[in-house]
RODO-832979 format. One record per atom (N, C-alpha, C, O): x negated, y, z; residue in three letters. Coordinates in pm, whole numbers. Each point is the difference from the previous one (the first is absolute). Layout:
N
+--------+--------+--------+-------+
|      x |      y |      z | marse |
+--------+--------+--------+-------+
|      X |      Y |      Z |   ALA |
...
+--------+--------+--------+-------+
END
This chain:
56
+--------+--------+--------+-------+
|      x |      y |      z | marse |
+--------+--------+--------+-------+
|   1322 |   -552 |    828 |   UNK |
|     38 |    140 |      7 |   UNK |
|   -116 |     81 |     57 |   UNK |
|    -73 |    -46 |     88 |   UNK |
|     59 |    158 |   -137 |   UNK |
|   -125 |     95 |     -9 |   UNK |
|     77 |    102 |    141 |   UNK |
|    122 |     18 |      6 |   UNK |
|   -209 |     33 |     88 |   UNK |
|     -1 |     78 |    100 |   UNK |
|    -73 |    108 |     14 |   UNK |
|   -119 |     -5 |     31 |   UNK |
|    198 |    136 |    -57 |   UNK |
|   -132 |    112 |     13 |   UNK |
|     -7 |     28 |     95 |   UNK |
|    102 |      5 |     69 |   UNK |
|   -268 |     37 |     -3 |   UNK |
|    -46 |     81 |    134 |   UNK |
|    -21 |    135 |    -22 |   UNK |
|    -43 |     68 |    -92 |   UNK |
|    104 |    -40 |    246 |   UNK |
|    -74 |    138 |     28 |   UNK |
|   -108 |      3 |      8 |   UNK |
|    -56 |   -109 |     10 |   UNK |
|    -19 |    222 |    -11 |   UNK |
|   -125 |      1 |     73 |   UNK |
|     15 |    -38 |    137 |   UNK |
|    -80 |    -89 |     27 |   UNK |
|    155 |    122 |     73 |   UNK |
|     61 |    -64 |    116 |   UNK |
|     -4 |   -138 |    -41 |   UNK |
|   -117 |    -34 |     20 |   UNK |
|    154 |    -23 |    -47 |   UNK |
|      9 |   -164 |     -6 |   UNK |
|   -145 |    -48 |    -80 |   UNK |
|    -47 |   -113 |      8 |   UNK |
|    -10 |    221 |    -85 |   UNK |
|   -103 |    -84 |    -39 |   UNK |
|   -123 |      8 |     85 |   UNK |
|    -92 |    -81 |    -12 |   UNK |
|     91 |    184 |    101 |   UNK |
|    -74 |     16 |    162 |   UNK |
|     13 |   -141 |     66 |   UNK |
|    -86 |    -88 |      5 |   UNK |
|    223 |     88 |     49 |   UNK |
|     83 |   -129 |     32 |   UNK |
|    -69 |   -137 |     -9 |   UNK |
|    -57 |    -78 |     76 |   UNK |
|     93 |     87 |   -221 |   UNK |
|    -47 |   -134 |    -60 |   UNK |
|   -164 |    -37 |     24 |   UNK |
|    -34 |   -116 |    -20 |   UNK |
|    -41 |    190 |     51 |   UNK |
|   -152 |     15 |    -25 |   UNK |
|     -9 |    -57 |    161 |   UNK |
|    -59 |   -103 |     31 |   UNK |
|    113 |    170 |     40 |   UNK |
|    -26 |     16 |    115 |   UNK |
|     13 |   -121 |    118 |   UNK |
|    -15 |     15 |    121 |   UNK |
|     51 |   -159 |   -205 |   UNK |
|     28 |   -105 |     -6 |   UNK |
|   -141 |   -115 |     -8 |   UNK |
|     13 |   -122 |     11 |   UNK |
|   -160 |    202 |    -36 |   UNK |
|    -86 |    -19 |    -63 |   UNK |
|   -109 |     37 |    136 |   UNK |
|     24 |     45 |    112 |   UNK |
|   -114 |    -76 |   -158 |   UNK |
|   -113 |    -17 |    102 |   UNK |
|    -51 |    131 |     24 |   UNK |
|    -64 |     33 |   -100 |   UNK |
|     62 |     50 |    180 |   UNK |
|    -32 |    137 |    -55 |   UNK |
|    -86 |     28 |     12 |   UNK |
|      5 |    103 |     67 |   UNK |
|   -150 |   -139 |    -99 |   UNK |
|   -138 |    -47 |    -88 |   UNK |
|      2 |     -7 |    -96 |   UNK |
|   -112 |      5 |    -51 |   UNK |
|    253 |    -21 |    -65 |   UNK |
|    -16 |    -80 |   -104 |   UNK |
|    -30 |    133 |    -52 |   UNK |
|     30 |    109 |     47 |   UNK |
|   -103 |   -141 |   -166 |   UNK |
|      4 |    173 |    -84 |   UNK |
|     89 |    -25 |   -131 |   UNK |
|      2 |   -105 |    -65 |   UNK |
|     64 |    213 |     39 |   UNK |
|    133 |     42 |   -113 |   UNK |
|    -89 |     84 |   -108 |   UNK |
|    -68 |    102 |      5 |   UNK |
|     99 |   -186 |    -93 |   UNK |
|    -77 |     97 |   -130 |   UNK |
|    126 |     17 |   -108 |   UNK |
|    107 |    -61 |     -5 |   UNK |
|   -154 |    157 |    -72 |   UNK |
|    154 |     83 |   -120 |   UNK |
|   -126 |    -69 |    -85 |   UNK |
|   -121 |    -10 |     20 |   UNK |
|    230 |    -41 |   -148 |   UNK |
|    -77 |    -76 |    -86 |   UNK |
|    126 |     34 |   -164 |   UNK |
|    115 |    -29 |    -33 |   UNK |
|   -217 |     95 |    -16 |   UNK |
|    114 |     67 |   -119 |   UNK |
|    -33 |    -57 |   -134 |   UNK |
|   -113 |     20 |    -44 |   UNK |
|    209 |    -97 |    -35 |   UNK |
|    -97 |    -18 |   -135 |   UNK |
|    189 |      5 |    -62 |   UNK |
|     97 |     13 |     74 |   UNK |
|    -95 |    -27 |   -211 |   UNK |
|     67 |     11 |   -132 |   UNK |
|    121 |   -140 |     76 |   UNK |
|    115 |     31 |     31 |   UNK |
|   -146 |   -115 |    -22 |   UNK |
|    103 |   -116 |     56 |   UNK |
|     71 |     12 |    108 |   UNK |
|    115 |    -44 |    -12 |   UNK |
|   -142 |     90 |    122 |   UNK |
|     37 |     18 |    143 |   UNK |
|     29 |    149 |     49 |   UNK |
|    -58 |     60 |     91 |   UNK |
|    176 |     -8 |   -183 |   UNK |
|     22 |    134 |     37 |   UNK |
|    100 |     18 |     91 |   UNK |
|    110 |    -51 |    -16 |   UNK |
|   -145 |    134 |    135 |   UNK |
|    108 |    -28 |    141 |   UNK |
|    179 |     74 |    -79 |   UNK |
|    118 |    -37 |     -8 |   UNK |
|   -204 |    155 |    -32 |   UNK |
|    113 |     92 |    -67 |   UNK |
|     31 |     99 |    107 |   UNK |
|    -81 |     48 |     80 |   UNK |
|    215 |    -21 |    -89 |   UNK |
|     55 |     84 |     56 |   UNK |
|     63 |   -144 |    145 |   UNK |
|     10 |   -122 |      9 |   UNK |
|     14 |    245 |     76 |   UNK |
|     17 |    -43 |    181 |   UNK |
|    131 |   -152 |      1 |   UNK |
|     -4 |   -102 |     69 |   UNK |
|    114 |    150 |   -183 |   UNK |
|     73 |   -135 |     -3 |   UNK |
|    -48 |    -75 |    -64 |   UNK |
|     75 |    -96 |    -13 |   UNK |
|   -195 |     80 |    -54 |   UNK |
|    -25 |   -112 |    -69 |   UNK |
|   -135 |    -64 |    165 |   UNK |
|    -33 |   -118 |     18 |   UNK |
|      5 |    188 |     33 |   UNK |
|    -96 |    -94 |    115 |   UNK |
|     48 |   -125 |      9 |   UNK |
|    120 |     19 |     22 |   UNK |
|   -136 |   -115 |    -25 |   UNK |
|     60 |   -160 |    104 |   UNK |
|   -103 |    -79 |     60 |   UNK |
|   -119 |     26 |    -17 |   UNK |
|    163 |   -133 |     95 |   UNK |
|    -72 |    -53 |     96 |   UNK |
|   -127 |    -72 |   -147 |   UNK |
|   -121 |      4 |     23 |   UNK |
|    162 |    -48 |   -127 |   UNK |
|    -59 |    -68 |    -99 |   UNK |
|   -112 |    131 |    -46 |   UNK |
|    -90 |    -40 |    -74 |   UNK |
|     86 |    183 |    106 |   UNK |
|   -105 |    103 |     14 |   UNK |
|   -130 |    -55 |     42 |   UNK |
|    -98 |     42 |    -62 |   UNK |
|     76 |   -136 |    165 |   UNK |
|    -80 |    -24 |     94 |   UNK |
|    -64 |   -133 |    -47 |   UNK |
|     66 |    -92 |    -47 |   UNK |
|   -185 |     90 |     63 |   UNK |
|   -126 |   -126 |    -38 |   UNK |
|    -48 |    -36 |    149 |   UNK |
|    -37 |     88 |     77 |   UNK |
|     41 |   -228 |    -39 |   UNK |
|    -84 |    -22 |    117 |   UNK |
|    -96 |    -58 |    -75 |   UNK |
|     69 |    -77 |    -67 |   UNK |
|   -180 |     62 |     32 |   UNK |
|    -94 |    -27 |    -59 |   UNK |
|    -58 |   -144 |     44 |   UNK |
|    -28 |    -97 |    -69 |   UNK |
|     16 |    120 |    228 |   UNK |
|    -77 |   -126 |    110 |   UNK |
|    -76 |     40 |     19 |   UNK |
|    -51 |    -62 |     93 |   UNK |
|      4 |    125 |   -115 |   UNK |
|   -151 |     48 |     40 |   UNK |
|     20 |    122 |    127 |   UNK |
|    -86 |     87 |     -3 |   UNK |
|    156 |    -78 |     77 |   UNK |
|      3 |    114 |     77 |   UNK |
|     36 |    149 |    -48 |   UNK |
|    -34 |    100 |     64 |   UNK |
|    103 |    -98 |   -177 |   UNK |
|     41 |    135 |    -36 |   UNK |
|    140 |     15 |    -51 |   UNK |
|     37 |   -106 |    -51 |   UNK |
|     42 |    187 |     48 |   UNK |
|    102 |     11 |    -97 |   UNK |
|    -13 |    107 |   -108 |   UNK |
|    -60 |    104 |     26 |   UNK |
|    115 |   -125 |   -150 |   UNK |
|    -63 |     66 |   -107 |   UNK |
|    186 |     65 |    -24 |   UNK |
|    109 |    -58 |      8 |   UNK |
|   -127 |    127 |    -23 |   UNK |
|    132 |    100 |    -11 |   UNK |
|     25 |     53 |   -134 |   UNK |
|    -43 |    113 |    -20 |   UNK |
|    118 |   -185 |    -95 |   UNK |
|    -32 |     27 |   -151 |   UNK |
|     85 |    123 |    -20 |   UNK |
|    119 |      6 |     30 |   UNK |
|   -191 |     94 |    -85 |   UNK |
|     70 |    141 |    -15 |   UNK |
|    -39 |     56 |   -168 |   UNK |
|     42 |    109 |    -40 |   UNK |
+--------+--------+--------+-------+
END
């Protein structure tokens, strides 16, 4: 089951994270965030490398 965030919760959710890490918006044709109920935790890429990539 799919969970949409607020921006509140997607603060939240981040904030869980090293806060060093750097957050990049990463937009292409496959990974469209959409509109605010379509956000979910499955939005979010930890990569490993020290960043989270935020697919919008």
């Amino acid at each position: 089951m799919q969970k949409s965030m607020t921006v509140k919760e997607m603060i939240s959710f981040l904030q869980q994270f090293n806060s060093d890490t750097q957050v990049m918006v990463r937009s292409d044709n496959y990974n469209d965030m959409g509109i605010n109920d379509n956000i979910t935790e499955d939005s979010f890429e930890i990569p490993g490398d020290g960043s989270i990539v935020i697919r919008c």
